[in-house]
C-alpha positions in Angstrom: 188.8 -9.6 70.4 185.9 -11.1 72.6 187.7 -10.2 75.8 188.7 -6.9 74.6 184.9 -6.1 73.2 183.6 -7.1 76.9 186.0 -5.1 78.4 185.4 -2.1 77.1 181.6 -3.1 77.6 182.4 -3.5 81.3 184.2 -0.1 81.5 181.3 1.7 79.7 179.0 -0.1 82.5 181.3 0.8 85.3 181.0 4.6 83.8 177.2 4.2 83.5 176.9 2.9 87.0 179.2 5.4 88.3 177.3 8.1 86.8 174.5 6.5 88.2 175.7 6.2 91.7 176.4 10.3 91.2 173.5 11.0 90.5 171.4 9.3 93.2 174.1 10.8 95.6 173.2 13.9 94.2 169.8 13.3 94.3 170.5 12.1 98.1 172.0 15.7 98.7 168.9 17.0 96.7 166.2 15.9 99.3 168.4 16.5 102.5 168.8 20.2 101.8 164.8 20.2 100.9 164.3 18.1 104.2 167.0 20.6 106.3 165.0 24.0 104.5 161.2 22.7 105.0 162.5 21.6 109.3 164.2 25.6 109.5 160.8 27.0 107.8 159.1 24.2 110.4 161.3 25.8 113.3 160.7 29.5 111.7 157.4 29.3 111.7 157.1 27.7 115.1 158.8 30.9 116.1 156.9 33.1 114.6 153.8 31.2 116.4 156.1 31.3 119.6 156.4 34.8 119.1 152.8 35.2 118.6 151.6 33.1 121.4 153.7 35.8 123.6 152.1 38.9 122.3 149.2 38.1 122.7 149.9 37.0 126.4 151.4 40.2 126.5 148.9 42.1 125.2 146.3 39.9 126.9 148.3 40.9 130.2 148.3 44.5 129.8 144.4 44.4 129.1 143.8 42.8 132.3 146.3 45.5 133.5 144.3 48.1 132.5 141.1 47.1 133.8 142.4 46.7 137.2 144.2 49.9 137.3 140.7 51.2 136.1 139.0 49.0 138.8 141.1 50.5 141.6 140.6 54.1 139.7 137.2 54.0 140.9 137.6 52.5 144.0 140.1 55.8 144.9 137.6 57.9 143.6 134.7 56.5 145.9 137.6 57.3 149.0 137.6 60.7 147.5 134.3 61.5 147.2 133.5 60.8 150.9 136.9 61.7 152.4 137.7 64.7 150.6 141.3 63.5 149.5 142.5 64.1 146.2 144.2 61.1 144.6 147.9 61.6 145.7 146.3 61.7 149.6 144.7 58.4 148.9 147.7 56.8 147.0 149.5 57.4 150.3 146.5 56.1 152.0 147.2 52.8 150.4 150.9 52.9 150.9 149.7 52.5 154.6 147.6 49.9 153.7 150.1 48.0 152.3 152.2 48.1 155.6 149.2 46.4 157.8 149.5 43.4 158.5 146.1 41.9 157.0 144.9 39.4 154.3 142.3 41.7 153.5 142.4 42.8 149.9 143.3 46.1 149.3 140.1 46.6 147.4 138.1 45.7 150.7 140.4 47.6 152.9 139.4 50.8 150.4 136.2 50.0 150.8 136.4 50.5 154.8 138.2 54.0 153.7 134.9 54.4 151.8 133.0 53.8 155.0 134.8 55.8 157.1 134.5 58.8 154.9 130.9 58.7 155.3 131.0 58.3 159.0 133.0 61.8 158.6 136.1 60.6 159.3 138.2 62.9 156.7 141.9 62.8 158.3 144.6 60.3 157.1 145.2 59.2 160.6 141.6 58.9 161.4 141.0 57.0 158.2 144.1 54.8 159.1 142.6 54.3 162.2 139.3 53.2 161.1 140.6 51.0 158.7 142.7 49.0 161.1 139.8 48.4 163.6 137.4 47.6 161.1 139.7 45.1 159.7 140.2 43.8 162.8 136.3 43.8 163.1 135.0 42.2 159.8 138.1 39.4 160.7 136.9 38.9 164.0 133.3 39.2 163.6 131.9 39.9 160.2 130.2 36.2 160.2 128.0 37.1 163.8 127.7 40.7 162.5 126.9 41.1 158.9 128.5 42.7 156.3 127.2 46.1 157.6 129.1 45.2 161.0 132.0 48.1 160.2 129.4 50.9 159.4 126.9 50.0 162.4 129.6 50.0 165.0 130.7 53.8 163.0 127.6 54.8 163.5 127.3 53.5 167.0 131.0 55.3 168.1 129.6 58.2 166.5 126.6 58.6 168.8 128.5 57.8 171.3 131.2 60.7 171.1 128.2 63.3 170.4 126.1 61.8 173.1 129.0 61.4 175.6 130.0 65.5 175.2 125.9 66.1 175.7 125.8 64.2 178.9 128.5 65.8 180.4 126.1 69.1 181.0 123.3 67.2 181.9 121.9 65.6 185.4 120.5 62.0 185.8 117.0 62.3 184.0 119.0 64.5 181.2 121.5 61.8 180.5 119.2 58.8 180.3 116.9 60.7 177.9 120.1 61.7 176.0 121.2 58.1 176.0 117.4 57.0 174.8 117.3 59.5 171.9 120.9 58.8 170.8 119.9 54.7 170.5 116.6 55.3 168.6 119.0 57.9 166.3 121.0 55.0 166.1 117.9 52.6 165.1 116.7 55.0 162.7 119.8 55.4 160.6 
């Protein structure tokens, strides 16, 4: 009867520890699906701050877009006003600008365009031109000249085209005083 009595007791505690065992495998189960649902809300939420992160570079990008394109907008519009171009004429302007071979920025290179519109220079080729010896200029000697270097010599090729076609007609005493008068026009502008 003894045996039988702790028998059954064992059986009952077998079933007890069994039910046991379930349970802490269930409970097992229990905190791996809560640990595998909180690392995929982890992971989603690190995408969403992924995806964040690169709208904001992208919007960040486009701002910065803007502002150049707004930046060079007035930069074509100070070529304009001294050229006379509209803005297609000084889009293709800077198409030839990107064909030179130059490190000058284009930004600088419109400036010179600039320049030469207020030396008179209204022609594409004539800009072109300009451009491409004042580059050459500022490279090779902006540092003895100055910044003003491109608009001084200009000035200088200017008065020496008008003064050139005035001392054709003239003798000796009329071509020095020509060449006198053109150099203090020169100093005075």
């Amino acid at each position: 009867d003894e045996y039988v009595a702790h028998a059954k007791k064992i059986r009952e505690l077998r079933s007890i520890l069994k039910e046991h065992s379930q349970e802490i495998a269930n409970a097992k189960s229990q905190w791996q699906e809560l640990y595998d649902k909180v690392m995929q809300f982890g992971m989603g939420v690190g995408g969403f701050t992924q995806i964040f992160e690169m709208a904001d570079n992208a919007i960040s990008t486009l701002k910065q877009l803007a502002t150049d394109l707004a930046e060079m907008d007035d930069i074509y519009s100070d070529v304009m006003k001294t050229t006379g171009f509209t803005h297609d004429q000084v889009e293709e302007l800077n198409k030839s600008f990107k064909a030179m071979d130059t490190r000058t920025s284009r930004e600088q290179l419109n400036n010179l365009a600039y320049i030469a519109g207020k030396l008179g220079l209204n022609t594409k080729e004539l800009v072109t031109q300009f451009v491409e010896a004042a580059d050459v200029i500022n490279v090779s000697m902006g540092d003895v000249l100055g910044d003003d270097a491109t608009l001084a010599i200009g000035k200088m090729a200017d008065v020496y085209k008008r003064t050139s076609e005035t001392l054709e007609e003239k003798d000796l005493k009329g071509q020095l005083l020509s060449i006198g008068s053109a150099v203090n026009e020169l100093g005075q502008s």
